[in-house]
N, C-alpha and C positions, 0 to 999 in steps of 0.2 A: 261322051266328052262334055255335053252339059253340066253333069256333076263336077267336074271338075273344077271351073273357079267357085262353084257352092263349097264343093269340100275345102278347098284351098281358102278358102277365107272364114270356114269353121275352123280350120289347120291356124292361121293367123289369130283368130278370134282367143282360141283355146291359149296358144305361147303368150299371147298378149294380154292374158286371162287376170295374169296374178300382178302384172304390174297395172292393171286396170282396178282392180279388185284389192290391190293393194290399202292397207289404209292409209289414211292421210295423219301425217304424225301430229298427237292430239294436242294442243295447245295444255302446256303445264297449267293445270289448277290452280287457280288463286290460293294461298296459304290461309286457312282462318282467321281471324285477328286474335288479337290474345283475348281472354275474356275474362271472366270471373267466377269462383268458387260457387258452386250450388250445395245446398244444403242435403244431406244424406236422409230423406226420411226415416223415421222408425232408428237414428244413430246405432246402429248394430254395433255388434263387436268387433274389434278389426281384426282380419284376419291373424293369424299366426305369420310373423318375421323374425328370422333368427338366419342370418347370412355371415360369412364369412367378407372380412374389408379386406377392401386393396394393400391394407399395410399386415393382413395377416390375424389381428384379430375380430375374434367371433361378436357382434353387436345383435342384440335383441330388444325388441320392442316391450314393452311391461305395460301392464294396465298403469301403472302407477307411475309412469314417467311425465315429464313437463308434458305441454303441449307442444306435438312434432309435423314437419312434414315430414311423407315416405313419398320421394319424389320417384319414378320411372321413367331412365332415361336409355339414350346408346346413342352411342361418339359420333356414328353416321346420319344420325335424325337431324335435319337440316334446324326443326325448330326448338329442338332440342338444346343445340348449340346456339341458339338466339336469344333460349330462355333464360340458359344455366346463370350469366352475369345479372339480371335483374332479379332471379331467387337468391343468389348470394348477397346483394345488397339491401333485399327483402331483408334474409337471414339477420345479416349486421345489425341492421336496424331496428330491428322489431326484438332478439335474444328470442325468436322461437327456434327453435331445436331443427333441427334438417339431417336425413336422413338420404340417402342418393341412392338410388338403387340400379345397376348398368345392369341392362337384359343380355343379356346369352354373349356376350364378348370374355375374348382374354384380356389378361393384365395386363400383359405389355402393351394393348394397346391402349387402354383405357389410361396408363400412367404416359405415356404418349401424348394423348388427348390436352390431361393437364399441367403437363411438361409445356408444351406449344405455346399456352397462354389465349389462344382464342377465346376458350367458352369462358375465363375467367378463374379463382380460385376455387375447389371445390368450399362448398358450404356446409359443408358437414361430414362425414364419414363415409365412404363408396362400397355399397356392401356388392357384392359379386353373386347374382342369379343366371349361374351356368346354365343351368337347364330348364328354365322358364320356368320353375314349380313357384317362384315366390309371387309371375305376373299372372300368374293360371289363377292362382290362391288368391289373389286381388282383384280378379277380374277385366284385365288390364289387355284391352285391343287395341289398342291408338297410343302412339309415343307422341310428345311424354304425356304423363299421368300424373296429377298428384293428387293427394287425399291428406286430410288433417284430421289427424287422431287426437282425441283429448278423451283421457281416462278411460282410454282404454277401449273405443268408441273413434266409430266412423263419421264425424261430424260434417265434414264439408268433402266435395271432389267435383275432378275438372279432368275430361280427357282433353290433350290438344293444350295448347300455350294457357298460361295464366298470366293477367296482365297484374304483377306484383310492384307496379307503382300505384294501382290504381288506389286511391285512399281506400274504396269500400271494401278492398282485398284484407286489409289492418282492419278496416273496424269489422268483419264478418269474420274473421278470427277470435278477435276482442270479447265481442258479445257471446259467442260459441265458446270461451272459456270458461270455468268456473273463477270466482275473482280468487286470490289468494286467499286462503282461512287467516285471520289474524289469534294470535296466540292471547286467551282471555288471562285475566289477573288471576291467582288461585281463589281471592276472596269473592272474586265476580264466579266463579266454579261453583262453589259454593253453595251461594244463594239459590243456585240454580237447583240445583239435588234438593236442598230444604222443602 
């Protein structure tokens, strides 16, 4: 009979095991701050993009296009939905090119998303990666993502928010771009052959 209350309050111990042992539910993670674009050593080539948009046609990325962002979003990424209105007025503002790219959702939800009016208007084109091959292909672990392509070329990237008020957002673009060619006179052509 000694064993008795030993056992009985191993018996206790044990029931009372898992709400002891329980966790303590974790205090939500501060959210990153937005930050800014890092420079892509060695500017590699950017992957292959060739997706199918929300409105049905097919958009592809070209060596030979403006300078773009390919952003990496999805409708339930809290910072995702914080970012979308300051890359769209990035976008206005600056005429660089935007590209959307929504990870593994449906349409209806995603035309949902910009129906609502929360995240703001889309800023470019919403290409649809069903099956995660275009974030695989990008390299893409943390939503969102963006990266800025120029000729063709991985020049700048940021997982996690980008702060696209921040001025050095514009001029770290700016500088990473080739300036426009200007079209020479034919006799300035010329001179130049001679």
């Amino acid at each position: 009979m000694r064993d008795v209350p030993g056992a009985l309050a191993f018996a206790l111990l044990l029931a009372a095991g898992p709400v002891l042992a329980s966790p303590v539910p974790a205090v939500e993670a501060e959210r990153a701050a937005p930050g800014l674009l890092a420079t892509v050593e060695g500017h590699p080539l950017a992957p292959a993009l060739s997706l199918g948009a929300l409105d049905g046609a097919p958009v592809a990325l070209a060596a030979g296009d403006p300078p773009t962002i390919v952003h990496f979003f999805a409708t339930w990424c809290a910072p995702c939905r914080t970012e979308l209105p300051a890359l769209t007025d990035f976008a206005r503002s600056s005429g660089v090119r935007v590209l959307l790219v929504d990870v593994a959702e449906p349409a209806d939800r995603i035309r949902r998303f910009f129906a609502e009016g929360t995240a703001g208007a889309a800023p470019g084109p919403v290409l649809l990666d069903q099956n995660r091959a275009a974030a695989r292909g990008w390299g893409v672990s943390l939503l969102p993502a963006s990266f800025v392509v120029i000729s063709g070329r991985l020049v700048l990237a940021r997982e996690g928010e980008v702060d696209w008020a921040d001025p050095e957002t514009r001029a770290a673009i700016r500088v990473a771009a080739p300036p426009p060619q200007k079209n020479q006179p034919k006799e300035a052509q010329g001179e130049q052959t001679r």
